[in-house]
VEXZA-787423 format. One record per atom (N, C-alpha, C): residue in one letter; atom name; x, y, z. Coordinates in pm, whole numbers, plus 50000, padded with zeros to 5 digits. Each point is the difference from the previous one (the first is absolute). Layout:
N
code, site, c1, c2, c3
A, CA, X, Y, Z $
...
This chain:
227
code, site, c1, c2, c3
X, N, 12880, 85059, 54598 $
X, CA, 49994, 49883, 50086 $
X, C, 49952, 49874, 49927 $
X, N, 49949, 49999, 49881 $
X, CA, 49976, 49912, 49885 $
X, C, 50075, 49985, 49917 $
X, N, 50135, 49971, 49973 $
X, CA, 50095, 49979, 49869 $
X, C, 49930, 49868, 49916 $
X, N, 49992, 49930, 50080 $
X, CA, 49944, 49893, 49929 $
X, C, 49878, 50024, 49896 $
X, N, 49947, 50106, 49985 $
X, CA, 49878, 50028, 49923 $
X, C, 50021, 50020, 49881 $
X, N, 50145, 50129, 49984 $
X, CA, 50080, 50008, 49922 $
X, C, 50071, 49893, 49869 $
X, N, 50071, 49898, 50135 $
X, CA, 50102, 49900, 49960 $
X, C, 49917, 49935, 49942 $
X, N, 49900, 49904, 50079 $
X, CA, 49906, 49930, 49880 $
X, C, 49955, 50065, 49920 $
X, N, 49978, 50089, 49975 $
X, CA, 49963, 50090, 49867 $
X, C, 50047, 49973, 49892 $
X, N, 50151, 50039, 50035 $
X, CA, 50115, 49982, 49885 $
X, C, 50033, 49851, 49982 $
X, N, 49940, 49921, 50090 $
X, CA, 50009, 49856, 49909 $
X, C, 49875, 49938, 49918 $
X, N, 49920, 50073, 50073 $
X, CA, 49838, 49964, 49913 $
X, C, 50067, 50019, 49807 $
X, N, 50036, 50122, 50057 $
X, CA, 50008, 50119, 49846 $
X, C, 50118, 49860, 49922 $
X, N, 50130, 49983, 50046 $
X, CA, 50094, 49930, 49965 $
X, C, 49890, 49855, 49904 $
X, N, 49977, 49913, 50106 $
X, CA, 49910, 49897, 49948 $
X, C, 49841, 49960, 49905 $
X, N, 49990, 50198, 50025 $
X, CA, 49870, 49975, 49906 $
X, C, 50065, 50045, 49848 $
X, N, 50110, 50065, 49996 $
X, CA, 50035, 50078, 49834 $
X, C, 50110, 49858, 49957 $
X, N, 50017, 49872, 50077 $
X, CA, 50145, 49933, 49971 $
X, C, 49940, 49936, 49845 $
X, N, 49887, 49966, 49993 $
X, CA, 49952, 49955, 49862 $
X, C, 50007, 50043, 49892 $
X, N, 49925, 50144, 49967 $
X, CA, 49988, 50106, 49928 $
X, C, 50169, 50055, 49959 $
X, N, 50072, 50026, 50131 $
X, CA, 50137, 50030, 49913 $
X, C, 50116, 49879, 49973 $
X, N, 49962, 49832, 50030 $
X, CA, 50061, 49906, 49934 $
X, C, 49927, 50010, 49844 $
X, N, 49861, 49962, 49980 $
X, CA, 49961, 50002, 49851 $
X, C, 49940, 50077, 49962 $
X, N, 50011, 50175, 50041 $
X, CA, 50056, 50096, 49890 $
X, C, 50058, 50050, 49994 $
X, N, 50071, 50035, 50108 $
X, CA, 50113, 50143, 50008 $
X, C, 50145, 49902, 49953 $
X, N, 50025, 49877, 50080 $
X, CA, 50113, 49962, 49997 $
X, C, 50044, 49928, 49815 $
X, N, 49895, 49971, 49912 $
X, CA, 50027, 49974, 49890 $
X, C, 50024, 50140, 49905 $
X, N, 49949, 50135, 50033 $
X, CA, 50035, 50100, 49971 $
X, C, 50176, 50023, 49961 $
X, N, 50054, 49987, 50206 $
X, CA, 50089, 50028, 50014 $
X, C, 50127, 49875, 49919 $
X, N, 49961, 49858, 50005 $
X, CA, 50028, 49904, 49957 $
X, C, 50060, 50030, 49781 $
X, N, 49872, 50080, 49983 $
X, CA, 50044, 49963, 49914 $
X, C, 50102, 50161, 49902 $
X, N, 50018, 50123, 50116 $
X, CA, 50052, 50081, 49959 $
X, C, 50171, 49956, 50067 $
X, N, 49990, 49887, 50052 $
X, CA, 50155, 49980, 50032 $
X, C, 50058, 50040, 50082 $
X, N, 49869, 50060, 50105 $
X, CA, 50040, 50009, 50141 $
X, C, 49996, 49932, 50151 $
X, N, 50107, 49998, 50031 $
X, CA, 50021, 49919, 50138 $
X, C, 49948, 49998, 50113 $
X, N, 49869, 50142, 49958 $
X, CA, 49913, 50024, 50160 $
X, C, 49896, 49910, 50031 $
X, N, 50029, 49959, 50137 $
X, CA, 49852, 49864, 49975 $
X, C, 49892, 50141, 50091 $
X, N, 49887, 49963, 49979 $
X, CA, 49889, 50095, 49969 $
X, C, 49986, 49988, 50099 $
X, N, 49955, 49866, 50125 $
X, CA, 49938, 49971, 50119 $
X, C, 50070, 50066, 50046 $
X, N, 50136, 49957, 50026 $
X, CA, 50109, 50096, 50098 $
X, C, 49991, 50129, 49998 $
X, N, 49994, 50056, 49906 $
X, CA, 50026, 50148, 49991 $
X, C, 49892, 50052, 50032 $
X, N, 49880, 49913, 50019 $
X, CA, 49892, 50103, 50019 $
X, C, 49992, 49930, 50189 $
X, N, 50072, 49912, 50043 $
X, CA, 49981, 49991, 50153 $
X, C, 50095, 50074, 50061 $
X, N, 50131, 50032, 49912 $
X, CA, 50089, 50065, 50062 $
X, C, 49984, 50143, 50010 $
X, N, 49936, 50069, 49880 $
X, CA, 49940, 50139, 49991 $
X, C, 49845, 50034, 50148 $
X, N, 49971, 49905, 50037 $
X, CA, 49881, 49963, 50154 $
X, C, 50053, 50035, 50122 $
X, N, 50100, 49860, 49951 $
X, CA, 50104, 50031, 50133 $
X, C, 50112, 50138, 50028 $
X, N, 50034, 50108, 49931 $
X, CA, 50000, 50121, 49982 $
X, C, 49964, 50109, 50038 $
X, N, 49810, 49939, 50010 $
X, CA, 49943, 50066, 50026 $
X, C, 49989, 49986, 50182 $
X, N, 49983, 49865, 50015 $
X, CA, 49985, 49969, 50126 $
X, C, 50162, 50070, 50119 $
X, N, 50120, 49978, 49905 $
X, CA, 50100, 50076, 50073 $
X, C, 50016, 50133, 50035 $
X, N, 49933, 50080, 49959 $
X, CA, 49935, 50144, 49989 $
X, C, 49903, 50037, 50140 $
X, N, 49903, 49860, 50023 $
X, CA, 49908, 50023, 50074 $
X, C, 50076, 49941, 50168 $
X, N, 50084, 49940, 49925 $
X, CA, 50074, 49904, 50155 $
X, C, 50098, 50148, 50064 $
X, N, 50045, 50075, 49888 $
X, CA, 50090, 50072, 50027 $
X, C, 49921, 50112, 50097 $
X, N, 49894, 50026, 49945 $
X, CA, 49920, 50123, 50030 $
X, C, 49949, 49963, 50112 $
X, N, 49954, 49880, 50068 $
X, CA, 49944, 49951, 50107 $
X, C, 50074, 49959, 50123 $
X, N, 50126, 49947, 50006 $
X, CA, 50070, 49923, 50049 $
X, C, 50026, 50128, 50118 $
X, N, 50029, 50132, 49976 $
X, CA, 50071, 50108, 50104 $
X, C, 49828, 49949, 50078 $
X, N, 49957, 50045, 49958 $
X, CA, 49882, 50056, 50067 $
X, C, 49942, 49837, 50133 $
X, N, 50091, 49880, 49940 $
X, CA, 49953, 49875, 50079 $
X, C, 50113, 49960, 50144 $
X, N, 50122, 50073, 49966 $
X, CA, 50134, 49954, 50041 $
X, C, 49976, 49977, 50179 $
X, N, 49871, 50064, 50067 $
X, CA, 50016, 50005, 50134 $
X, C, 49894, 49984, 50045 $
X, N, 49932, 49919, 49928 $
X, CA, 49886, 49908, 50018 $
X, C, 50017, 49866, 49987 $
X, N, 50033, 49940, 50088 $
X, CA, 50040, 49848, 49997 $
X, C, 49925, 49877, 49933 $
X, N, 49882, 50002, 50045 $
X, CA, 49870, 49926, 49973 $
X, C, 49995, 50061, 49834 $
X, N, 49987, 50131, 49951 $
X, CA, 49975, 50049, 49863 $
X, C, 50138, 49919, 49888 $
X, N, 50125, 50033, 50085 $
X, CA, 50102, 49960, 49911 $
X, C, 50046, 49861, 49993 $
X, N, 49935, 49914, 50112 $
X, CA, 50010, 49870, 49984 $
X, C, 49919, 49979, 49900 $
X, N, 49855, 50026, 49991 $
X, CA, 49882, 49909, 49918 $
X, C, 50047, 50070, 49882 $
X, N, 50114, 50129, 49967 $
X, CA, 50031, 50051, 49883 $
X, C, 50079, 49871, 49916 $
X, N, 50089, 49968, 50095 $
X, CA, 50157, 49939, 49968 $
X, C, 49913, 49820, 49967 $
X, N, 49918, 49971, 50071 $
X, CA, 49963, 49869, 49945 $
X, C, 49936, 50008, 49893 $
X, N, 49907, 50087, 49972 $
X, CA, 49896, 50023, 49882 $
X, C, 50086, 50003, 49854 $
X, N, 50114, 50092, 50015 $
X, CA, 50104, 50028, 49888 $
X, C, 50055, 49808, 49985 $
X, N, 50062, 49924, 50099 $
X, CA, 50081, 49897, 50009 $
X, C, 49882, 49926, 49897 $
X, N, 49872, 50009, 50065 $
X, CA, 49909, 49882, 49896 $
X, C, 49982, 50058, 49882 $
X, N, 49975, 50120, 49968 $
X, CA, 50014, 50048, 49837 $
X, C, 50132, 49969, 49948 $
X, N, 50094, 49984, 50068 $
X, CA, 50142, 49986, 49904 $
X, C, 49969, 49868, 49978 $
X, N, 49984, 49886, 50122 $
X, CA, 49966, 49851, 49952 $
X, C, 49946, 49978, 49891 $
X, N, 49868, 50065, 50015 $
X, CA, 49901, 49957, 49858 $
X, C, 50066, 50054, 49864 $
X, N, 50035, 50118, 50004 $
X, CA, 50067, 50012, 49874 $
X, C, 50060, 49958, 49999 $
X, N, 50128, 49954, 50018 $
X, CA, 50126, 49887, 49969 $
X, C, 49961, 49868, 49951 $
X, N, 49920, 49918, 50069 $
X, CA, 49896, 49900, 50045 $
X, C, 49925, 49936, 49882 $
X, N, 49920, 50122, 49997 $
X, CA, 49870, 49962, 49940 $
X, C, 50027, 50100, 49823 $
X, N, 50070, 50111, 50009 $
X, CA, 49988, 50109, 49852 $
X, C, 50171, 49970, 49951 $
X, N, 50071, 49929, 50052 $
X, CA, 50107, 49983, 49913 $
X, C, 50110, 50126, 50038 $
X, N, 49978, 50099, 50099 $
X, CA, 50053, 50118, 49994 $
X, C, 50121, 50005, 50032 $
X, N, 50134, 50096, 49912 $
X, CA, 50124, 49915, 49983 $
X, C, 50088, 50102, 50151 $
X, N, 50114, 49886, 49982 $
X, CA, 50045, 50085, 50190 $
X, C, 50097, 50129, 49923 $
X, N, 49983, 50018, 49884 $
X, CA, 50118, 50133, 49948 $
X, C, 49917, 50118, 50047 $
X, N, 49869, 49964, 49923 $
X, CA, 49946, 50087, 50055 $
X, C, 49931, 50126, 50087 $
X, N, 50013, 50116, 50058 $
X, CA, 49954, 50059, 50102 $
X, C, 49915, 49910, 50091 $
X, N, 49996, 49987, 50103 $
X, CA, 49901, 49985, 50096 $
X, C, 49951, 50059, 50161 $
X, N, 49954, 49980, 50043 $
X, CA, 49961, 50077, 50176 $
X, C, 50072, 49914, 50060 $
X, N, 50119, 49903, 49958 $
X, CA, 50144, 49979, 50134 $
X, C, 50072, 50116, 49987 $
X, N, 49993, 50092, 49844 $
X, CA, 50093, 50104, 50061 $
X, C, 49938, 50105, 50016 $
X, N, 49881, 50047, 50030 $
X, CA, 49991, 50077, 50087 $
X, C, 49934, 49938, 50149 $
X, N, 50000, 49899, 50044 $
X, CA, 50009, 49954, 50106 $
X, C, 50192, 49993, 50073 $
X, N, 50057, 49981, 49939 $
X, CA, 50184, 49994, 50001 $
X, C, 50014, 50173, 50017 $
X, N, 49945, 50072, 50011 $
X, CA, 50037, 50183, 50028 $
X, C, 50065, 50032, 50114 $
X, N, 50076, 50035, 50053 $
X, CA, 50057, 50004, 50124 $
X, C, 49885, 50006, 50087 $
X, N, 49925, 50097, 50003 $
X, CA, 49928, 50035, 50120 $
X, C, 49873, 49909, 50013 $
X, N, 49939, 49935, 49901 $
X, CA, 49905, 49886, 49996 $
X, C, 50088, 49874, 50019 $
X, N, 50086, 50012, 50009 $
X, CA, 50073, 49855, 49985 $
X, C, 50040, 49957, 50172 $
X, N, 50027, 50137, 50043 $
X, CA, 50059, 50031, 50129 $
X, C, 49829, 49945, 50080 $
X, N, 49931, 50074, 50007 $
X, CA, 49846, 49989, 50029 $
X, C, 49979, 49888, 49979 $
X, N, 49980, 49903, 49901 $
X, CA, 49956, 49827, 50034 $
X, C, 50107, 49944, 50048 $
X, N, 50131, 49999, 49985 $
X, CA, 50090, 49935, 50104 $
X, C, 49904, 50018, 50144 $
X, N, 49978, 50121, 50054 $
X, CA, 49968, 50051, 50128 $
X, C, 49882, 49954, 50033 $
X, N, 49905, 49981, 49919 $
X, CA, 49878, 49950, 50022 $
X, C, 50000, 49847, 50005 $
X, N, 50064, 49906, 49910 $
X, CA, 50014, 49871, 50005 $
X, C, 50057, 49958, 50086 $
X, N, 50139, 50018, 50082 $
X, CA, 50014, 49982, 50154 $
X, C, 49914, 50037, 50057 $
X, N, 49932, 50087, 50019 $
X, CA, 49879, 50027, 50131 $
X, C, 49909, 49904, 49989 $
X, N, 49962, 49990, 49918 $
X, CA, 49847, 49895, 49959 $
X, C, 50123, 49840, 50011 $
X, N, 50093, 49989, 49936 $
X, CA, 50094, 49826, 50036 $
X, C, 49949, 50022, 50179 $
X, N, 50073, 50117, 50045 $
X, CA, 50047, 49927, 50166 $
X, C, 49842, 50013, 50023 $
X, N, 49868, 50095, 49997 $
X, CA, 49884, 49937, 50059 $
X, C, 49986, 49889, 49976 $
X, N, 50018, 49949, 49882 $
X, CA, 50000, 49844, 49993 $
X, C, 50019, 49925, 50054 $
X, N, 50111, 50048, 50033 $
X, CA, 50099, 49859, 50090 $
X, C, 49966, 50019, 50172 $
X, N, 49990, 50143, 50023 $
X, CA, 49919, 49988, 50126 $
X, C, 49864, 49881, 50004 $
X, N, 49912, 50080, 49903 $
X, CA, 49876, 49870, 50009 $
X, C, 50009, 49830, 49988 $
X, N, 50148, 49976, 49938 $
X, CA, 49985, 49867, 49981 $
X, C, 50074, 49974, 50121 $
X, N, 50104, 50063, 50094 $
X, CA, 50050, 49936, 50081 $
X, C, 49940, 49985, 50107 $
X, N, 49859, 50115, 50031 $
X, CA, 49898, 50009, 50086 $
X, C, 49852, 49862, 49970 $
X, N, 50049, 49964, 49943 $
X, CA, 49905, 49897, 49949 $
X, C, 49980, 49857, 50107 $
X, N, 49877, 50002, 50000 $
X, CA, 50018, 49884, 50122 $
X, C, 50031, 49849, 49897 $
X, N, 50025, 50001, 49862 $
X, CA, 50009, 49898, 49932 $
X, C, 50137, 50010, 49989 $
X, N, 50094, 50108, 50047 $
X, CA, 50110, 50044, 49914 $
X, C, 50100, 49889, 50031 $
X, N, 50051, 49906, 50052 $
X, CA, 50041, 49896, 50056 $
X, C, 49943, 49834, 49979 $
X, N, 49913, 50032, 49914 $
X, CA, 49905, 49869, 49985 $
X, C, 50033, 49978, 49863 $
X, N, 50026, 49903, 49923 $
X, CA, 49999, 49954, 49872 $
X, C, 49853, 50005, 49920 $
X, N, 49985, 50062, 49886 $
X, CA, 49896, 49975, 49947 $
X, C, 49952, 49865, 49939 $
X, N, 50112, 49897, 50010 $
X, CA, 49992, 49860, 49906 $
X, C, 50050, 49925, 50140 $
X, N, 49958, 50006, 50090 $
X, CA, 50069, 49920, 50109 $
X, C, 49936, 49892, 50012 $
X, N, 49859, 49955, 49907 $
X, CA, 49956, 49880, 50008 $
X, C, 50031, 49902, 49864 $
X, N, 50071, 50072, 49942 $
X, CA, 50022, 49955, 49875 $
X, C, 50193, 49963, 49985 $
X, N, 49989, 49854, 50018 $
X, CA, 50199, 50002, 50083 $
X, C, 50047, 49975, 49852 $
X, N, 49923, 49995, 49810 $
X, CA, 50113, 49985, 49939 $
X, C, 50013, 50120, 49926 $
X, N, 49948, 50104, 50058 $
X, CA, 50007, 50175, 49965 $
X, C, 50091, 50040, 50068 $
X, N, 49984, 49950, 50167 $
X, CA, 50059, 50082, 50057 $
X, C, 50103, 49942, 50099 $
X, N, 50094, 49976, 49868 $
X, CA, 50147, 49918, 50104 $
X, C, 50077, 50160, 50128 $
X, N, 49967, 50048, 49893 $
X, CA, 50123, 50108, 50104 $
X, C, 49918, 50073, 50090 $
X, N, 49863, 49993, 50061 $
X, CA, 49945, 50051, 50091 $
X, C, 49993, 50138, 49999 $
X, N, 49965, 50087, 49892 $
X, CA, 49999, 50142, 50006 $
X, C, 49922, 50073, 50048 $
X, N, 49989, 50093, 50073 $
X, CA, 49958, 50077, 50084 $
X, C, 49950, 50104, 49917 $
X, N, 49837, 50027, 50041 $
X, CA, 49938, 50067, 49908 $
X, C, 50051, 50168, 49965 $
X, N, 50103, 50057, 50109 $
X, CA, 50049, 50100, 49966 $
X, C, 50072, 50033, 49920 $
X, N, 50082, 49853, 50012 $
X, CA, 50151, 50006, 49958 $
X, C, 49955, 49994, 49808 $
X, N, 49896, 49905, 49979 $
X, CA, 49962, 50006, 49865 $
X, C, 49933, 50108, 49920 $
X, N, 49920, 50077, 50120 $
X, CA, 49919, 50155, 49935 $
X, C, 50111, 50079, 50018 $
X, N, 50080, 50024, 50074 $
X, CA, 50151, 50095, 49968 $
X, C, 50032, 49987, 49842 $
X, N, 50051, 49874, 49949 $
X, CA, 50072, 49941, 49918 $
X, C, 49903, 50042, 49863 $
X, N, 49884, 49992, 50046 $
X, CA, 49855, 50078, 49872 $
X, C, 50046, 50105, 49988 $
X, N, 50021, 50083, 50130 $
X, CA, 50011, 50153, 49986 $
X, C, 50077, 50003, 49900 $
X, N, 50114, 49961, 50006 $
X, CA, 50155, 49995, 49950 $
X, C, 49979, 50023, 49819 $
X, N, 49918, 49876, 49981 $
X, CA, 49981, 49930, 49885 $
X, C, 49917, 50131, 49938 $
X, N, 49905, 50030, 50092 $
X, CA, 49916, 50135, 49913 $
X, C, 50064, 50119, 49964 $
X, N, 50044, 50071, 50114 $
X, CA, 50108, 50082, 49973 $
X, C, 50098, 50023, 49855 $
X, N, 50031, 49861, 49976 $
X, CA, 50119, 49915, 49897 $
X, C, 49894, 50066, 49846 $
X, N, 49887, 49963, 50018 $
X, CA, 49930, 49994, 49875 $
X, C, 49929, 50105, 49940 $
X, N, 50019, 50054, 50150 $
X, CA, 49938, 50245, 49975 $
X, C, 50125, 50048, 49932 $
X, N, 50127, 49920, 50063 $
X, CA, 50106, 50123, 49917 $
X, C, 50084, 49933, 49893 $
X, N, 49980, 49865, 49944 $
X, CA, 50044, 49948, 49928 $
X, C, 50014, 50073, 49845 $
X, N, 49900, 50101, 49994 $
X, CA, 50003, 50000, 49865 $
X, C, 50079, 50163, 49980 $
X, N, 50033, 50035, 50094 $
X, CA, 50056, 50159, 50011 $
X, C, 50141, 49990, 49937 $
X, N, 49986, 50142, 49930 $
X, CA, 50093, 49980, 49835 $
X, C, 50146, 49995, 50006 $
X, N, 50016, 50095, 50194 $
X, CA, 50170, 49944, 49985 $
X, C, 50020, 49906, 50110 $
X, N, 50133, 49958, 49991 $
X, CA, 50071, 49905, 50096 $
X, C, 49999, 50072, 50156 $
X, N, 50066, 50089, 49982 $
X, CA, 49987, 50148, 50147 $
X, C, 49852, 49969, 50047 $
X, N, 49962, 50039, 49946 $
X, CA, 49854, 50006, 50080 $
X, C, 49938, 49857, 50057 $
X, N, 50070, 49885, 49882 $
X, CA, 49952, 49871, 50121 $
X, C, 50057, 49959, 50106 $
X, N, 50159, 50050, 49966 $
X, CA, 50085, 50036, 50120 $
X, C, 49949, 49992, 50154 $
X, N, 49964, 50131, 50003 $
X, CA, 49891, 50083, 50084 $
X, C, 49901, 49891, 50086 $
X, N, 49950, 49940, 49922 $
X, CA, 49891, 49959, 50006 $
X, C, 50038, 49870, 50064 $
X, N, 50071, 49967, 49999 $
X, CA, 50116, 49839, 50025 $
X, C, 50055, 50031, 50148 $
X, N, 50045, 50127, 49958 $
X, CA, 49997, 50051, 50170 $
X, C, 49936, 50024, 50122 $
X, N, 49889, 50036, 49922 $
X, CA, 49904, 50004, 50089 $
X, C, 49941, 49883, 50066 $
X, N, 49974, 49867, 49927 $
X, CA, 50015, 49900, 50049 $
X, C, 50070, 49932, 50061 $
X, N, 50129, 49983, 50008 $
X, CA, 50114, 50010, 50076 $
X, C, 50008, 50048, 50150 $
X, N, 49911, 50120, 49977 $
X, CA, 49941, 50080, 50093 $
X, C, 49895, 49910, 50094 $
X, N, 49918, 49954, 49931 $
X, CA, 49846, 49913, 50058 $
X, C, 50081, 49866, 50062 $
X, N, 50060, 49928, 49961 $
X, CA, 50060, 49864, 50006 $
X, C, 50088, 50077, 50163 $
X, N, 50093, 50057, 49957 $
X, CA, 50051, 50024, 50150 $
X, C, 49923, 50051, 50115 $
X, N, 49885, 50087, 49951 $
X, CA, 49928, 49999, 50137 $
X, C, 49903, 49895, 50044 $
X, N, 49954, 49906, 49890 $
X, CA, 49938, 49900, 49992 $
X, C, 50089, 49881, 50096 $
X, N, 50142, 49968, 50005 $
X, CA, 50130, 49965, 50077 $
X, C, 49922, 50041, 50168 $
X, N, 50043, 50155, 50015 $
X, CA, 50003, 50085, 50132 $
X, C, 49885, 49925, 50045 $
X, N, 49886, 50052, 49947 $
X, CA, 49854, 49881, 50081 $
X, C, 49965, 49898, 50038 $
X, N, 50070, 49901, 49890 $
X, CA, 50041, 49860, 50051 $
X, C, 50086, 49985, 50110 $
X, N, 50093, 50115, 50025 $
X, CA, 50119, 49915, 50077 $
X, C, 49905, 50059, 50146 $
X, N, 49929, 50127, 50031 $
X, CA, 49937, 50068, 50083 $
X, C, 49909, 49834, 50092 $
X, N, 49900, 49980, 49872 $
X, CA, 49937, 49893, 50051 $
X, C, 50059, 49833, 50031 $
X, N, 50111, 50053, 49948 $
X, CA, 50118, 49847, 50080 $
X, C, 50009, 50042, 50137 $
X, N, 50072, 50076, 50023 $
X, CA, 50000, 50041, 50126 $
X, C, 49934, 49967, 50069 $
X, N, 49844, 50032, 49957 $
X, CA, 49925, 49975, 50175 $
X, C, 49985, 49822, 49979 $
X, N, 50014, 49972, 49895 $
X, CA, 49958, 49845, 50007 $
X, C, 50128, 49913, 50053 $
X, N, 50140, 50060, 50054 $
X, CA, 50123, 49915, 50029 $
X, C, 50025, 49917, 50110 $
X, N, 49865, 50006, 50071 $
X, CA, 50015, 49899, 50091 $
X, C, 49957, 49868, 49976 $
X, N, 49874, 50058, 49888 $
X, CA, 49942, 49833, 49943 $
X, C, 50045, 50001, 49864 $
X, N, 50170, 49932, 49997 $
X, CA, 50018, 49972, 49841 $
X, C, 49923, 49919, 49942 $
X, N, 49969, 49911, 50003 $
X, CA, 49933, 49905, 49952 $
X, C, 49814, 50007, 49993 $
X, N, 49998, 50133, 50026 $
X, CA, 49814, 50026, 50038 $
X, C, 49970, 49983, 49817 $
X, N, 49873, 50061, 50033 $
X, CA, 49952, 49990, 49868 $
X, C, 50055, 50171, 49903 $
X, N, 49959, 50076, 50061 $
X, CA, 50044, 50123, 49917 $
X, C, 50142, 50049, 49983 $
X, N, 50145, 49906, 50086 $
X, CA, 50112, 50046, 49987 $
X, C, 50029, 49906, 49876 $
X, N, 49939, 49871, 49988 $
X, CA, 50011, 49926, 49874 $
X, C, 49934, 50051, 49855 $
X, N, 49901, 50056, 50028 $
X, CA, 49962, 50117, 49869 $
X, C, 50084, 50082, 49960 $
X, N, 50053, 50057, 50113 $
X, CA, 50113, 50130, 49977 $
X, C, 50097, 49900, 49868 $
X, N, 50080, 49914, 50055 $
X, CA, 50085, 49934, 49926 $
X, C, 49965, 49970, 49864 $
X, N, 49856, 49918, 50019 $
X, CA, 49957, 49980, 49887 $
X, C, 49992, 50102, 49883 $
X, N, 49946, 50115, 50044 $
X, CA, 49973, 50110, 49951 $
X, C, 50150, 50074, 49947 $
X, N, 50106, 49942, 50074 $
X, CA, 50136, 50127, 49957 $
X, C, 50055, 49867, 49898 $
X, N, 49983, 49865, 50014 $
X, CA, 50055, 49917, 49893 $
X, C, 49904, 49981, 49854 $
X, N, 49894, 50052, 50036 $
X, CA, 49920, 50033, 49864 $
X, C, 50022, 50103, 49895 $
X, N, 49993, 50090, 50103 $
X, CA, 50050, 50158, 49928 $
X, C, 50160, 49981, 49962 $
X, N, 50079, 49973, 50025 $
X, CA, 50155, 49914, 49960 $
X, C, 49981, 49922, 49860 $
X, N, 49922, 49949, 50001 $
X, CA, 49961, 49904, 49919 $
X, C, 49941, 50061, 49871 $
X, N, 49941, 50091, 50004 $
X, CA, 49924, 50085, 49901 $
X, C, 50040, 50069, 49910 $
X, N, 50132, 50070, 50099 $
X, CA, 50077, 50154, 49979 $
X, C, 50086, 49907, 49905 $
X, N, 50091, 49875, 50045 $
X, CA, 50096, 49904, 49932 $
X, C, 49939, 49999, 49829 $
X, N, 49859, 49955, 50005 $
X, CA, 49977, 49949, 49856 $
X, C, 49965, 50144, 49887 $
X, N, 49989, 50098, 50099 $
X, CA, 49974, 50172, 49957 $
X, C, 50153, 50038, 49970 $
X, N, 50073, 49931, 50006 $
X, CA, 50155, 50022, 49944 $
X, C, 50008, 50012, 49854 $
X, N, 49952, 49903, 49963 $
X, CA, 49986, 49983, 49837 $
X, C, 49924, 50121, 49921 $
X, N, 49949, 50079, 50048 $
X, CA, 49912, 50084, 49989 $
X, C, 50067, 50154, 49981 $
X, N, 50028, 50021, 49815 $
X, CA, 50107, 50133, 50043 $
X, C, 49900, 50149, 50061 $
């Protein structure tokens, strides 16, 4: 229930030896005419180790929701920092592919919709959820966005940046779908709460609605460019 104890481990270890094998190991290797850079090989031989432990752990997390969420974020910020911060190259092995396994892969699809739509329950239950967060501020907030319609559009954006780095195309696929998924029921709720508001078009919350479906329009448009 601690991966993270682990994961920072293996970056402590990564960042405390990066000195020692730039000016000694790597002039060793430098000067026998070999192409291995020293740091790498000794973060990639870590990370190895850590795929071993993801492998060995992961059955045992698959139906524990709360365990395999705080699993699946803990891994996402160790991949950051190494990429990030240690240079670590994308040829490399990493925990997207054994996070990408059918049956773990299947499992956070399943878990990340459940935890998106609580989301979106809480934000549409929100007594702010209809209120602009910048509504006093008129050269922020030309298009009047509705505080739901913009924490949806977060969701979206977060989602985007958990599976961005997963090693095949298929699997972001998936993941594209699933959003696809959120946006259309995100649609269904809006149009639910038009409804009761159709007698007062012009009230205040049937004009959010609008606001809110020409924002999200607006978003998805400039997310085009975006392969």
């Amino acid at each position: 229930n601690k991966p993270e104890w682990y994961l920072t481990q293996v970056l402590i270890w990564i960042g405390n030896h990066a000195k020692f094998l730039d000016d000694k190991i790597q002039p060793i290797l430098d000067k026998a005419g070999s192409s291995v850079n020293a740091g790498l090989e000794f973060s990639r031989a870590l990370v190895m180790l850590i795929l071993e432990k993801l492998a060995a752990d992961i059955p045992c997390l698959l139906y524990d929701d709360t365990l395999f969420c705080h699993l699946v974020d803990e891994v996402l910020l160790f991949e950051r920092e190494l990429y990030s911060v240690h240079g670590y190259l994308s040829s490399f092995p990493s925990c997207m592919h054994i996070l990408s396994e059918e049956s773990c892969f299947q499992r956070w699809l399943t878990v990340e919709k459940k935890f998106a739509l609580q989301k979106m329950d809480s934000m549409l239950s929100s007594e702010a959820a209809w209120i602009s967060q910048y509504k006093d501020i008129t050269d922020v907030d030309e298009m009047k966005v509705p505080d739901c319609a913009e924490t949806f559009m977060t969701l979206l954006l977060v989602i985007t940046d958990r599976y961005k780095n997963l090693p095949t195309a298929s699997r972001k696929l998936q993941f594209l779908g699933l959003q696809k998924e959120l946006v259309d029921d995100f649609r269904i709720r809006l149009t639910q709460v038009m409804k009761e508001e159709t007698r007062a078009s012009l009230g205040f919350r049937y004009c959010a609605i609008l606001n809110a479906v020409n924002y999200i329009a607006t978003v998805l448009a400039d997310w085009a460019d975006n392969v």
